[in-house]
C-alpha positions as CSV (number, residue, x, y, z in Angstrom):
1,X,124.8,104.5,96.1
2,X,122.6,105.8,92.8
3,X,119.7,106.9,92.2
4,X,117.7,103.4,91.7
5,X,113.8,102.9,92.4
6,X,113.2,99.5,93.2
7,X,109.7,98.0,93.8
8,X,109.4,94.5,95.0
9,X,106.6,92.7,93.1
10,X,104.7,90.6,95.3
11,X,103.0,87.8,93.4
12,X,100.8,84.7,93.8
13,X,100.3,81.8,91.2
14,X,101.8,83.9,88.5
15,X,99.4,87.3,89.4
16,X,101.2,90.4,90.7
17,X,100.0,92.0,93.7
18,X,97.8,95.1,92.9
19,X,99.7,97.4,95.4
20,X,103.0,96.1,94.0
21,X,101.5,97.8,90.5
22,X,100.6,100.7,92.4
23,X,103.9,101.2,93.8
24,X,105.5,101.1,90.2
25,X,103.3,103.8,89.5
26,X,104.4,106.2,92.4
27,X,108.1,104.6,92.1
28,X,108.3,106.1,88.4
29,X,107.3,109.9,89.7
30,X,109.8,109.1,92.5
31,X,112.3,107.9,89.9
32,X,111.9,110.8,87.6
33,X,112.8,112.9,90.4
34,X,115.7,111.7,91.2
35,X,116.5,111.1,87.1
36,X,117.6,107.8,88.2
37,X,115.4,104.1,87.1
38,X,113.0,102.0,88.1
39,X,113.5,98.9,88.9
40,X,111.0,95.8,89.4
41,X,111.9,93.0,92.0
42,X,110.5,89.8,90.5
43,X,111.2,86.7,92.4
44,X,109.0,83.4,91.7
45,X,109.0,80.2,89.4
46,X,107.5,81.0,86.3
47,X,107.1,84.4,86.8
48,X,109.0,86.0,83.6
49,X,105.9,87.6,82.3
50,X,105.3,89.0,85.4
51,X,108.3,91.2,85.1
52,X,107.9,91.8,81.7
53,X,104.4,93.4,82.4
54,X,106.0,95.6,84.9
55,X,106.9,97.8,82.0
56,X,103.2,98.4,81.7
57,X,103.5,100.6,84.9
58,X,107.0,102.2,84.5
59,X,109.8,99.9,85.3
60,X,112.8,100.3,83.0
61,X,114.2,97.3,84.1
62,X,113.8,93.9,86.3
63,X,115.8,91.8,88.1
64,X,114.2,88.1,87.6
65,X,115.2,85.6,90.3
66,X,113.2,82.0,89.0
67,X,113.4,78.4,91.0
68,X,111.0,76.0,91.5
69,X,111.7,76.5,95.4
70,X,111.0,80.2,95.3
71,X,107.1,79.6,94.2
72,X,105.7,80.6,97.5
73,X,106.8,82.9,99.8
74,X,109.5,82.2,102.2
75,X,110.9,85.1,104.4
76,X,114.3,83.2,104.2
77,X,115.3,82.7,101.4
78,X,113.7,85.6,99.9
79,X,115.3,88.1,102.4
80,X,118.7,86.7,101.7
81,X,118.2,87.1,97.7
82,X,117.2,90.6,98.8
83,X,119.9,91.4,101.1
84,X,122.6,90.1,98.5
85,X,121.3,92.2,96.1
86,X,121.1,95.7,98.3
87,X,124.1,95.0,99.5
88,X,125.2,94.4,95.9
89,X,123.7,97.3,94.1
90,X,123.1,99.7,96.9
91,X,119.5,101.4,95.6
92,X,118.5,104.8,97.1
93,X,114.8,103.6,97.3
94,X,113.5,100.5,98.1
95,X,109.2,99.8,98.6
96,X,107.2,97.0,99.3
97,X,103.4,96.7,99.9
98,X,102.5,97.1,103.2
99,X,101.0,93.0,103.3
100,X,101.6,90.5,105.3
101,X,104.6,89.0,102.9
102,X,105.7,93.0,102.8
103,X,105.4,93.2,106.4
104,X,107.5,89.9,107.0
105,X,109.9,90.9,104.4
106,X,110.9,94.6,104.5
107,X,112.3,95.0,108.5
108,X,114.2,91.7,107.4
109,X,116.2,93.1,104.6
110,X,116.2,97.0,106.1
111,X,117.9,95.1,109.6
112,X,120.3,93.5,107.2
113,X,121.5,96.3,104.8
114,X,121.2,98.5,107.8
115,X,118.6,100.9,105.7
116,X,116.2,103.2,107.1
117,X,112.1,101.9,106.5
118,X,109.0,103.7,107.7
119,X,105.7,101.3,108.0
120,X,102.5,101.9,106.6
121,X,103.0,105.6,104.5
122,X,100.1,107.5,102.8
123,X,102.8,109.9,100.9
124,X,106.2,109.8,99.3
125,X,107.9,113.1,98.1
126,X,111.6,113.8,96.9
127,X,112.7,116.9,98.5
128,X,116.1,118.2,99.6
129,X,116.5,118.7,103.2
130,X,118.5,120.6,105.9
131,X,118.6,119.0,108.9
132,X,120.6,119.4,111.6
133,X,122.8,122.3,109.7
134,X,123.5,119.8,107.2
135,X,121.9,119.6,103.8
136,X,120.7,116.2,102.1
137,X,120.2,116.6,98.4
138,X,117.4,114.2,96.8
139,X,115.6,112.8,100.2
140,X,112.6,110.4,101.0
141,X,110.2,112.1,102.7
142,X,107.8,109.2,104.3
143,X,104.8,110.5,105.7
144,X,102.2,108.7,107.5
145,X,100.1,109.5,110.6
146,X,100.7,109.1,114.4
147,X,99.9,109.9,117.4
148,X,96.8,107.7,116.8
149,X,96.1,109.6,114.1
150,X,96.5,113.1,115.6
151,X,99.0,114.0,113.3
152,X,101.2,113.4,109.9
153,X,104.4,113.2,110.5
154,X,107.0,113.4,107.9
155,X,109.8,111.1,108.5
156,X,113.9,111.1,107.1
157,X,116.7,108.7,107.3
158,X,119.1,110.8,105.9
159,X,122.0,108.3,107.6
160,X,121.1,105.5,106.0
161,X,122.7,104.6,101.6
162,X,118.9,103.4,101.2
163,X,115.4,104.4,102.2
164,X,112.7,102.1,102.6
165,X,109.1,102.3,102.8
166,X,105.9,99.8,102.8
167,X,102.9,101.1,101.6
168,X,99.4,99.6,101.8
169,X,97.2,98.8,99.2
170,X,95.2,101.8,97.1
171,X,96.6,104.5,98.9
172,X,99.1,104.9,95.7
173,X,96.9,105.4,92.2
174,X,97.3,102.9,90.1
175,X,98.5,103.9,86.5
176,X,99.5,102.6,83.3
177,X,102.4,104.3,80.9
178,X,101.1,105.1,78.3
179,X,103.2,104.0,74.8
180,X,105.6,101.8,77.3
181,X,108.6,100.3,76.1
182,X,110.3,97.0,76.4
183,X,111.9,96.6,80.1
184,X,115.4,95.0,80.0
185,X,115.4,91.6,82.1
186,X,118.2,90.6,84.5
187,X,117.9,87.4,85.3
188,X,120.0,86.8,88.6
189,X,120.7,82.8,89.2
190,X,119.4,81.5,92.4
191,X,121.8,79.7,94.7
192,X,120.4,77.7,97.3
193,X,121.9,77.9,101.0
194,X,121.4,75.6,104.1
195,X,119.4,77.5,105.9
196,X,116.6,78.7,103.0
197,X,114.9,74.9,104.0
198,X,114.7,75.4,107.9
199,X,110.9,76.3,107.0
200,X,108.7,74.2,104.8
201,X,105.5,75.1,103.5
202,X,103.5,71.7,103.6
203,X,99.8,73.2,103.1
204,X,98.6,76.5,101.5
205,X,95.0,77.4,102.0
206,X,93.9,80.7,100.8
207,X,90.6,82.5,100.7
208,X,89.9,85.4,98.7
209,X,87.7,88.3,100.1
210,X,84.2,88.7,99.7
211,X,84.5,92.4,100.2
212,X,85.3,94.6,97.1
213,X,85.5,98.4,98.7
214,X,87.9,99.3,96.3
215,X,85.6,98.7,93.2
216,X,82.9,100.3,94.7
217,X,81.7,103.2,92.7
218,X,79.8,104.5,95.9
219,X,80.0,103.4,99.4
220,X,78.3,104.4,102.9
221,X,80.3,104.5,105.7
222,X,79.2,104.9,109.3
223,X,81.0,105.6,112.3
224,X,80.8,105.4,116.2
225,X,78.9,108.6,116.0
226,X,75.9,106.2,115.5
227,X,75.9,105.2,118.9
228,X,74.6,101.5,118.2
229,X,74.7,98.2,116.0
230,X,70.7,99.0,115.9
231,X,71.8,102.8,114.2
232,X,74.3,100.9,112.0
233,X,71.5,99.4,110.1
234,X,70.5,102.7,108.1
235,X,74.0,102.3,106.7
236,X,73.0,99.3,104.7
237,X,69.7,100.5,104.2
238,X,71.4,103.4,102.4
239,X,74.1,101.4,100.7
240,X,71.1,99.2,99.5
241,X,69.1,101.8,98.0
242,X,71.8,103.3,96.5
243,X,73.4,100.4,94.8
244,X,76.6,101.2,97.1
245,X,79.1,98.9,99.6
246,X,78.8,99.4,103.2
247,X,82.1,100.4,105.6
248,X,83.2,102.0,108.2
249,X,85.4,103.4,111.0
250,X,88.3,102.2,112.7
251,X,86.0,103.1,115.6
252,X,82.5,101.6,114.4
253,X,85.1,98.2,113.6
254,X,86.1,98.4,117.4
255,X,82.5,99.0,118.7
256,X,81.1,96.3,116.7
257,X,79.3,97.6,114.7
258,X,80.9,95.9,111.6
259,X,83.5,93.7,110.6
260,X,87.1,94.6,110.1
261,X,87.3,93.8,106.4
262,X,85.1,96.7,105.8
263,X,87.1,99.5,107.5
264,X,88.0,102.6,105.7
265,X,91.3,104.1,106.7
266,X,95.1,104.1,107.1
267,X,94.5,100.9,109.0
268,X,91.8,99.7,106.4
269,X,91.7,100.1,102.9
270,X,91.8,102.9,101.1
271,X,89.1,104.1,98.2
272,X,88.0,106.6,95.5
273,X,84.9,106.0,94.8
274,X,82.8,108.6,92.9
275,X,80.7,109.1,96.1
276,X,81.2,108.6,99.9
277,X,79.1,109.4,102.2
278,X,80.2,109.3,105.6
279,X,77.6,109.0,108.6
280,X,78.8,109.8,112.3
281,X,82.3,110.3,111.7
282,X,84.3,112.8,113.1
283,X,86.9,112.3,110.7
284,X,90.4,111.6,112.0
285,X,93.4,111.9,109.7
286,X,94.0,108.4,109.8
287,X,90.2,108.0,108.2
288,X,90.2,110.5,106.0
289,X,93.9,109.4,104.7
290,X,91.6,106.5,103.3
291,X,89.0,108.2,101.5
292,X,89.6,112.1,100.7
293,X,90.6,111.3,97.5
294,X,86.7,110.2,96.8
295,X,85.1,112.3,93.8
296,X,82.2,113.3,95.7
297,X,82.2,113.6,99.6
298,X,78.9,113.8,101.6
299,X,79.4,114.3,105.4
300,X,76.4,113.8,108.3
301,X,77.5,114.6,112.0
302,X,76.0,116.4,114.5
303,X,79.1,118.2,115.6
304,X,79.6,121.2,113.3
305,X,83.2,121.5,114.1
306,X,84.1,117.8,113.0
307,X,87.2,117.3,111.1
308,X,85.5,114.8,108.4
309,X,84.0,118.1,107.0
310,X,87.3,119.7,106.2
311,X,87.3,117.4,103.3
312,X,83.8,117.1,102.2
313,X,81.9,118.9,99.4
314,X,78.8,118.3,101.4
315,X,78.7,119.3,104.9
316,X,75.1,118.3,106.5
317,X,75.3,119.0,110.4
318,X,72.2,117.0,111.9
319,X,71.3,113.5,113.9
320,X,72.1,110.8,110.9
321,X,69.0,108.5,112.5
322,X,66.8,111.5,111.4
323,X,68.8,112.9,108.4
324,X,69.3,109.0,106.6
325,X,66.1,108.3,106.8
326,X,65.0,111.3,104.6
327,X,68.1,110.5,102.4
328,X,66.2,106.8,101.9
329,X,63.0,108.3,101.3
330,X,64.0,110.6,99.1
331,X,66.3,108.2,97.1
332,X,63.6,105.5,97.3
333,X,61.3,107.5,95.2
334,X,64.2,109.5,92.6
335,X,65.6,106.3,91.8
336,X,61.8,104.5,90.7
């Protein structure tokens, strides 16, 4: 076992994944931690550029797997490549994005190489740890919420050689080394096997999303609090007037009231826009693990003792189909 980082870049016709970036740039602080490297998992067909530019965002090294056969995703062959290489090199971290090629992926390998893996975490921190009587030098702590959201629970494997995580996109900030240096590429031969062609990909049709929360500079988001599809309108009227995207709450997605691409949360996407405004929304961990790391933070709910206002910097305790109007209004003639 050492003291390895290693980040598995997801990538599509020669683009890295954004959340595999982002997880370079929390794998270096974890890495520096541990004063142990970073390393990049690139595995692809044509795809040396793509670990070269992992340098960008802290790897010191790479491990570049290239075939023809490995251009698209297949959880086969890829886990195996994976699993050889665990097995091989026995990293203390491993993390993958929390997508659906992450999702497919990571319980493959950590089944394998018998590691420890937590879904979906908001938070990774190096701490050492007595548990049990016994004390762990240099842990993963992966925390995420449960309970539905009720709490945050910090979770070890402190039996396991390597720690796994997946994380979804834009909770980790994305961030560039600055003056970085030239990553050291080692390029590991692919050797086909039997059973890498028991699934063929015939036909791939992809769409990309219409929906761009994360480059939203400001953004409206309602929740169930509005009671209706009908109240859900002064969301967009607000977004409208304010130049802003529309989203919303797990709940307000489950109601209805909007469509799932548009939720904000742990089970959404998570932003940081320079202002959020959140309308009828009590504010459940697993929400606001999406969104308190906004600049600016306007809350409207008529409950004064709602959790959404724990983390705003604008509390306004009223009936949002009275108090959003007025917002309009007032905006509406500012903003002439």
């Amino acid at each position: 076992m050492n003291n390895e980082v290693w980040v598995f870049i997801e990538q599509r016709n020669g683009k890295a994944a954004e959340v595999s970036l982002e997880l370079l740039s929390k794998g270096r602080k974890l890495a520096d931690s541990l004063n142990g490297l970073l390393k990049s998992i690139v595995i692809g067909h044509n795809v040396k550029n793509i670990a070269g530019q992992t340098a960008e965002f802290g790897a010191d090294e790479a491990y570049l797997i290239e075939d023809a056969f490995l251009k698209d995703y297949l959880s086969l062959p890829y886990s195996r490549i994976f699993n050889e290489l665990i097995e091989r090199e026995q990293p203390r971290i491993v993390l993958f994005g929390a997508s659906i090629t992450g999702r497919d992926l990571a319980p493959r390998v950590a089944s394998k190489t018998m590691s420890g893996l937590t879904a979906d975490c908001v938070d990774l921190k190096i701490e050492n740890v007595n548990y049990l009587g016994k004390d762990y030098p240099n842990l993963l702590l992966q925390i995420r919420p449960a309970f539905g959201g009720n709490i945050i629970a910090t979770i070890i494997t402190p039996e396991t050689a390597t720690q796994m995580a997946t994380v979804r996109e834009g909770v980790m900030e994305l961030v560039k080394v600055p003056n970085s240096k030239p990553i050291k590429i080692k390029t590991v031969k692919y050797h086909p096997a039997p059973e890498d062609k028991l699934v063929e990909i015939i036909e791939r049709h992809t769409q990309e999303s219409k929906v761009n929360l994360k480059g939203s500079s400001i953004i409206v988001a309602g929740g169930y609090g509005l009671g209706s599809k009908e109240n859900f309108r002064l969301i967009h009227e607000l977004a409208d007037v304010l130049g802003g995207e529309v989203a919303g709450s797990r709940a307000a997605v489950d109601a209805g009231f909007i469509s799932p691409e548009r939720q904000v949360g742990q089970t959404g996407v998570t932003v940081r826009p320079k202002l959020y405004i959140a309308v009828g929304i009590s504010g459940a961990i697993q929400h606001r693990a999406g969104m308190q790391d906004s600049n600016k933070i306007i809350a409207i709910n008529s409950d004064p003792d709602a959790p959404i206002f724990d983390v705003a910097h604008y509390a306004i305790v009223g009936d949002a189909t009275e108090v959003i109007p007025k917002f309009i209004e007032t905006y509406k003639h500012k903003l002439k």
